[in-house]
N, C-alpha and C positions, 0 to 999 in steps of 0.2 A: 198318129199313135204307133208308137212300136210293138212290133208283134214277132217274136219270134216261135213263135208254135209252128210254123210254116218253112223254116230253115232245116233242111237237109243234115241229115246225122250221117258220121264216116267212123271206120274204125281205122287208125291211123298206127305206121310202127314209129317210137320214138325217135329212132337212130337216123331209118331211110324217109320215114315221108313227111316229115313234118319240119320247121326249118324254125329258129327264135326268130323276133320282130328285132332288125337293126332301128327304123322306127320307134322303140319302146319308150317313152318316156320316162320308166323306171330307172333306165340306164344313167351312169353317171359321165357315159364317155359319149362323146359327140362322131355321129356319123357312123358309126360299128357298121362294119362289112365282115368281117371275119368272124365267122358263128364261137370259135373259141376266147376270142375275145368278150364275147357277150356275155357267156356261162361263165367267167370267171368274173366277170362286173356284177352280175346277178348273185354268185355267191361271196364277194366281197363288202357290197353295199347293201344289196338286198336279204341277205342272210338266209340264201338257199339253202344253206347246211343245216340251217334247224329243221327247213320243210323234212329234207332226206331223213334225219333225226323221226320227226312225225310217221313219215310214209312207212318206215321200215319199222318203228314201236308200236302204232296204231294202224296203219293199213290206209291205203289210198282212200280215200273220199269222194265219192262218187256225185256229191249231192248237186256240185255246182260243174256243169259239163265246158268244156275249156272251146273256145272260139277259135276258128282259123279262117282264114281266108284265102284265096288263089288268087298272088300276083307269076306274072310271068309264069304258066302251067306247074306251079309250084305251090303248096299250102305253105302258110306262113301261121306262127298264133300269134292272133294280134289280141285276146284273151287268156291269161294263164301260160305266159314266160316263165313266172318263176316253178311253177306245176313242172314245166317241162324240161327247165334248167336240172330240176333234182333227180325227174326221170331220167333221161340223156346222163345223167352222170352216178346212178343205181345201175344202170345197164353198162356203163364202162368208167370207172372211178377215174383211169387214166385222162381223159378229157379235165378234169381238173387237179395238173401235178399237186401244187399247195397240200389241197385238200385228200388226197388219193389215200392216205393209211386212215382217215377218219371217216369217209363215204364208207371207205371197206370193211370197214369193221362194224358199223350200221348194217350194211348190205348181208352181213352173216349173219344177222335176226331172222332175214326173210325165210321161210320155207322154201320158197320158189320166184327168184327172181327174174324169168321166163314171162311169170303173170302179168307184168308189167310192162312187157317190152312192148305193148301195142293198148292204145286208149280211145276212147271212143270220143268225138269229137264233133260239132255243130258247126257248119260252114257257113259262113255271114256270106248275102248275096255280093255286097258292096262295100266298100270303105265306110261310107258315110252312116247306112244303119249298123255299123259292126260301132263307130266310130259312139255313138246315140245309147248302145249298150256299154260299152264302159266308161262314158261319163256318168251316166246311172250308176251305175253299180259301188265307182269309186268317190265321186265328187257329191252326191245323195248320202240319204239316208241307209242306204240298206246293207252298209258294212261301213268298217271304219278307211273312212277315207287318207287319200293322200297325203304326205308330207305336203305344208306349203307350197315349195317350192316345184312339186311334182301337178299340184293341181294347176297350177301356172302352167307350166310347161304344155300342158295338155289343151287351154283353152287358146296361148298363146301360137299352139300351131295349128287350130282353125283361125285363128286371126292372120294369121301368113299363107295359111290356104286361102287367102281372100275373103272368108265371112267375116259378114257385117254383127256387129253387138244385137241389131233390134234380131237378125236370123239365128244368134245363137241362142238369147232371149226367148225365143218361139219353140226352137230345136228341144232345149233342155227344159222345159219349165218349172220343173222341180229344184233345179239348181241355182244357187246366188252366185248367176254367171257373171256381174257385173262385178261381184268381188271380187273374183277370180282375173276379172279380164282386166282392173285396176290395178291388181298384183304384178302382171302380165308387164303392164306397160311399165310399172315402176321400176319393176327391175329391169328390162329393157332401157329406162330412162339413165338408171345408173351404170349400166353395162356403155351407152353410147357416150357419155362424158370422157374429153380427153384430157385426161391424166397426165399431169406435167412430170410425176416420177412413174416409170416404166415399171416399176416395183408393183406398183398400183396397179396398173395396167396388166400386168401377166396375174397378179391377183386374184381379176374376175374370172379368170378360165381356168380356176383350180378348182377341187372338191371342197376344199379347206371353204371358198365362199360360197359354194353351195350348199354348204353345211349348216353357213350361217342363214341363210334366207329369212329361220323364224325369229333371229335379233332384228334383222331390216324391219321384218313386218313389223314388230312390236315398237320400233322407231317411227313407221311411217304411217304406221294405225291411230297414233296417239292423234289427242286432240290438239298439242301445242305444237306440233310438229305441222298439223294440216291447217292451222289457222295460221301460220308463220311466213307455210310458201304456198298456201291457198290452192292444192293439188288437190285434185277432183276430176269425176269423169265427164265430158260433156261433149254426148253422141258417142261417136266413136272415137275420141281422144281422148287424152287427159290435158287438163289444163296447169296452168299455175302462175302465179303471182310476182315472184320473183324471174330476174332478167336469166339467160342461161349461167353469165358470168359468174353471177352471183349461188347457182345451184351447182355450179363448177365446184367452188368453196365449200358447197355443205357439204356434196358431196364425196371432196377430199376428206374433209375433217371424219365423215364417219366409214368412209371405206379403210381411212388408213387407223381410223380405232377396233376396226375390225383385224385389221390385219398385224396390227398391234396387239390382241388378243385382251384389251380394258374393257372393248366392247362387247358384250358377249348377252345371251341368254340369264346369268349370273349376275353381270353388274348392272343390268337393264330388268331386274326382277320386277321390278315396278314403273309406274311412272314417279312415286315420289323418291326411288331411291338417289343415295349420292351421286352415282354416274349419270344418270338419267339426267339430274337435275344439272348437271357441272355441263354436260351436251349440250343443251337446248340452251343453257346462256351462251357456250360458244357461238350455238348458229344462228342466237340474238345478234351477235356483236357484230357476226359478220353479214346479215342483213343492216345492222342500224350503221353501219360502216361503211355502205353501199348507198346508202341511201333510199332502199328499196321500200315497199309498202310492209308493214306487220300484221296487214288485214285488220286495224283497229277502225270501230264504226266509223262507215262513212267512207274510207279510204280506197281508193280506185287498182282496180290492178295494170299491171304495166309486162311491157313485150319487149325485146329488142328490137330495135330498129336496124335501118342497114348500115348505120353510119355509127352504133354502138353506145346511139342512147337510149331510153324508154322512152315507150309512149302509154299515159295513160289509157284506160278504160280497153285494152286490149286484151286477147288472151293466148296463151304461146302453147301450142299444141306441142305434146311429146312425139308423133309422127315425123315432127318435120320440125326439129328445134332450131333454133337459129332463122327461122324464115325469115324474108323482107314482108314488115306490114306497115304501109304508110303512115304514119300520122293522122290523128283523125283531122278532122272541121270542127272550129266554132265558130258561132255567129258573132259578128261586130258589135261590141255596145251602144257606141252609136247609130251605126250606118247601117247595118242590118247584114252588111256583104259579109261574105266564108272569109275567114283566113287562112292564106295559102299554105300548104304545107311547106314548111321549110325546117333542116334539120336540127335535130335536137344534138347539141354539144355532149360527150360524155361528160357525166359527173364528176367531178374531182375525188379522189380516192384521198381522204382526211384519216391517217389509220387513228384511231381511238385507243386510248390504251386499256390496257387489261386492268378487268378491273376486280378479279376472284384469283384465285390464287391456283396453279396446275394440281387439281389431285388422279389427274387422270390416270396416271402410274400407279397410284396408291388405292390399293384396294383391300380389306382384311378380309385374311380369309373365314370360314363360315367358322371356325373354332374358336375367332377372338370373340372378345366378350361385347354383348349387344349397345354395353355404352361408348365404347371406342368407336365402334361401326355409326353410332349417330353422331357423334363426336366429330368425326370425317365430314360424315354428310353436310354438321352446319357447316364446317371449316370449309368446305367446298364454293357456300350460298353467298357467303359474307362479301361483302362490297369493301377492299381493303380500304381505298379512296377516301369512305365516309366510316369506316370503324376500323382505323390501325392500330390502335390501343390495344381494344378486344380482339381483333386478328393477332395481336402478337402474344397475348396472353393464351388464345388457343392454343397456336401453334405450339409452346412450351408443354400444354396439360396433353395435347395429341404426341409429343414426342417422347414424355416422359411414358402414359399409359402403353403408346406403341411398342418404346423399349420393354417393358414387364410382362405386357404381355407375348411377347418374343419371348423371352426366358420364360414364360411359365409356360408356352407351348415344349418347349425344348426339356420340361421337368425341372428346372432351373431357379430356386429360391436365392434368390440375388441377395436377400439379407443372410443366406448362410454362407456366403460368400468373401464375409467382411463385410460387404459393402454395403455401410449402415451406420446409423449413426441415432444411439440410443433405442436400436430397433427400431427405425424407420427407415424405410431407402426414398430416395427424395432423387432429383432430376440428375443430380450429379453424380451418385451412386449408382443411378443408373446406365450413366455414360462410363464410369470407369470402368462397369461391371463387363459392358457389350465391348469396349476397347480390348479388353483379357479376353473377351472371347471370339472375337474377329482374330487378334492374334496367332488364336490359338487353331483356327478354326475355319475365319473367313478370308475375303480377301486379300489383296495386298493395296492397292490404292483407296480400300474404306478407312486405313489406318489416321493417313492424316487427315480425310473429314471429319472423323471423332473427336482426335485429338484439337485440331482447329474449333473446332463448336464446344469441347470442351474448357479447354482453356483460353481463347481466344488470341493466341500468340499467332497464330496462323490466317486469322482476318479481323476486321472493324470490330472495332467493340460491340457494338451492335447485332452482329452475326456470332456470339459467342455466346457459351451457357450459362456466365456470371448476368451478361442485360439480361437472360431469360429469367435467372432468378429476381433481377429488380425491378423486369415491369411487375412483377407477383408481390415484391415485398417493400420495395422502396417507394412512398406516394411521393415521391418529386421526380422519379424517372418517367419520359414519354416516349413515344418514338413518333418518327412519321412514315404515310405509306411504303417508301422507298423501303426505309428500311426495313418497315414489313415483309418486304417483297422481296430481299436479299437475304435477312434469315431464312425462309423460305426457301430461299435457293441453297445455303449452306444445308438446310438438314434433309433437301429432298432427296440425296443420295443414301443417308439414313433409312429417311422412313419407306423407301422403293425396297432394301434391304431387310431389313425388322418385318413386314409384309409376306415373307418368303421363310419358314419358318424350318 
């Protein structure tokens, strides 16, 4: 049990005796040595300038006393960084130029800012009880914890200090360290995947993906997500279902929707939203394309092998992805003898075709009207393959609503326009309408996607606005998938545009 009633109090001067935590997990920069570097990570990311804000309107707060510690005959705070980021920078604004006319004109509230240049501070005997205090503190109940991606950080570097899950388990018991230490690896999981576009790759070592951590979780939380690649913790790893190859692929597909900015906290609002839902069929596809298991009952999980096939009833630890693990034994039907292990052939890679249509681009924003936005969604689910009739019928009623509501975000009554006919604006009306004002307005190569969809002079009939009005009106017009999937392609430069308002 932790006890700090026993821990030694210091009264410490901000400037000369006390030093930030390069350590700090709050940090967004890796490795910090340069104490000026810190205080400026601290007021960029952590938004130290409100604390100074607070300290200088309200007065220091005494209630919770700031932790340090003595590495190298040196205090260090490995409790209350950002406490000491705003102090260290009330006592000389210049320590952060950016901020230096805004600290100082707080700093001119103070009556006396002398009062502050020295704070009274609790000395952790050790790392590891200083360490026991602020996982309590932040990853508990007793204040509002961590960002995701902050609580991770935190358990994941006792897991690289060498502690075991059942020791952290005992250390913290108040905490769902096992969450945390699942978070840990999974992002770790995603971080060690080698990335065939380097884009990807420099990616994960920006803030930009750290940002993102709480769309991952909300990916990798889901239930369709952990029944697909069967990712789970077990002991101290995490296991999973699919072969590495194969989570290479999921991997790609959602770090670069991340990085592509489809993916986000907004189009992942849910699990049932359109994006969510347009996702997890991809990372169906590229499982059932693999050949790998879907975890459907009964189904065995599989490991790479060394020769870069699966082996059933295996499990591929995230510690040590790629391992060699033999083959198992089965017994003879007849004879009873083992059979020997011999290599398993890679799969044959059968690409499957697509079978939904890309909306991944296409996203409205929260001001279009709530039937357009479900509208998407279905257009997203639909299986062209087995309904390209109805696919192509959508895609018209998605292109027409997309168009209007484009101009009604812009204040833009397209029938005052002219364009109209009897007082109706209809699909073509509204393509003449967005042509005058791309014109006028947008682009320069959206010109002849319009004009091609609208008149059809510029592609297949099929890909033009008149078939759209005849799957609608003519009962002897059909289409088939293809050409579902090529209209599709003619208006997706459209509707990526009309989306952006």
């Amino acid at each position: 049990m932790l006890d700090t009633s026993q821990w030694p109090e210091s009264t410490v001067d901000v400037l000369k005796e006390v030093h930030l935590d390069p350590q700090n997990v709050r940090l967004e920069i890796a490795d910090a040595k340069v104490e000026a570097d810190i205080i400026e990570d601290l007021f960029v990311n952590e938004d130290a300038l409100g604390l100074v804000e607070g300290i200088c309107k309200v007065g220091y707060l005494t209630h919770e006393t700031p932790i340090v510690l003595k590495r190298r005959g040196k205090y260090v705070m490995v409790e209350g960084n950002r406490r000491l980021a705003a102090l260290k920078a009330i006592q000389n604004p210049m320590l952060v130029p950016d901020y230096q006319a805004r600290i100082t004109a707080f700093v001119a509230l103070l009556p006396d800012r002398s009062a502050l240049a020295k704070i009274r501070v609790m000395v952790a005997p050790n790392q590891a009880e200083a360490d026991q205090l602020i996982a309590a503190i932040h990853t508990g109940n007793l204040r509002k914890a961590w960002t995701p991606g902050r609580q991770a950080a935190f358990f994941q570097a006792q897991i690289d200090a060498g502690r075991k899950l059942g020791e952290l388990l005992t250390r913290y018991p108040t905490i769902d360290v096992k969450r945390f230490v699942f978070r840990a690896h999974i992002i770790n999981l995603f971080r060690s995947v080698s990335y065939d576009d380097p884009v990807l790759k420099e990616f994960l070592t920006t803030k930009k993906w750290s940002r993102g951590l709480s769309t991952l979780a909300r990916i990798y939380e889901s239930k369709d997500f952990l029944e697909l690649t069967g990712l789970a913790m077990q002991r101290d790893r995490v296991v999973k279902t699919v072969s590495d190859s194969v989570f290479k692929e999921i991997a790609t597909a959602i770090v670069r929707g991340m990085y592509d900015e489809n993916i986000n906290t907004r189009s992942l609002n849910s699990v049932k939203s359109p994006r969510f839902t347009q996702l997890m069929n991809e990372l169906r596809q590229i499982v059932a394309d693999a050949g790998d298991s879907q975890l459907t009952s009964g189904s065995a999980p599989t490991t790479p092998s060394r020769n870069g096939g699966t082996v059933k009833g295996a499990s591929t630890g995230v510690t040590s992805p790629g391992a060699d693990i033999p083959p198992s034994t089965s017994s003879g039907a007849e004879s009873g003898a083992a059979t020997p292990s011999v290599p398993i052939p890679p799969k044959s890679r059968q690409t499957k075709k697509q079978r939904n249509l890309d909306l991944g681009q296409v996203r409205a924003p929260d001001s279009y009207p709530e039937a357009l936005k479900l509208l998407l969604g279905e257009l997203s689910e639909i299986d062209v393959y087995k309904y390209p009739n109805a696919t192509f019928l959508m895609i018209r009623a998605a292109l027409e609503k997309s168009i209007k509501s484009f101009a009604e975000a812009k204040s833009v009554d397209i029938k005052a326009t002219g364009n109209n006919q009897n007082g109706y604006v209809q699909l073509r009306h509204a393509l003449n309408w967005l042509l005058e004002d791309v014109k006028a307005n947008g682009p320069t190569y959206l010109r002849q996607v319009i004009e091609g969809v609208r008149t059809g002079r510029l592609v297949t009939y099929t890909s033009s606005g008149d078939s759209l009005n005849a799957i609608n009106h003519n009962h002897h017009f059909k289409v088939d998938p293809e050409q579902a999937f090529a209209m599709w392609t003619s208006v997706d430069s459209i509707m990526r545009y009309v989306m952006k308002p």
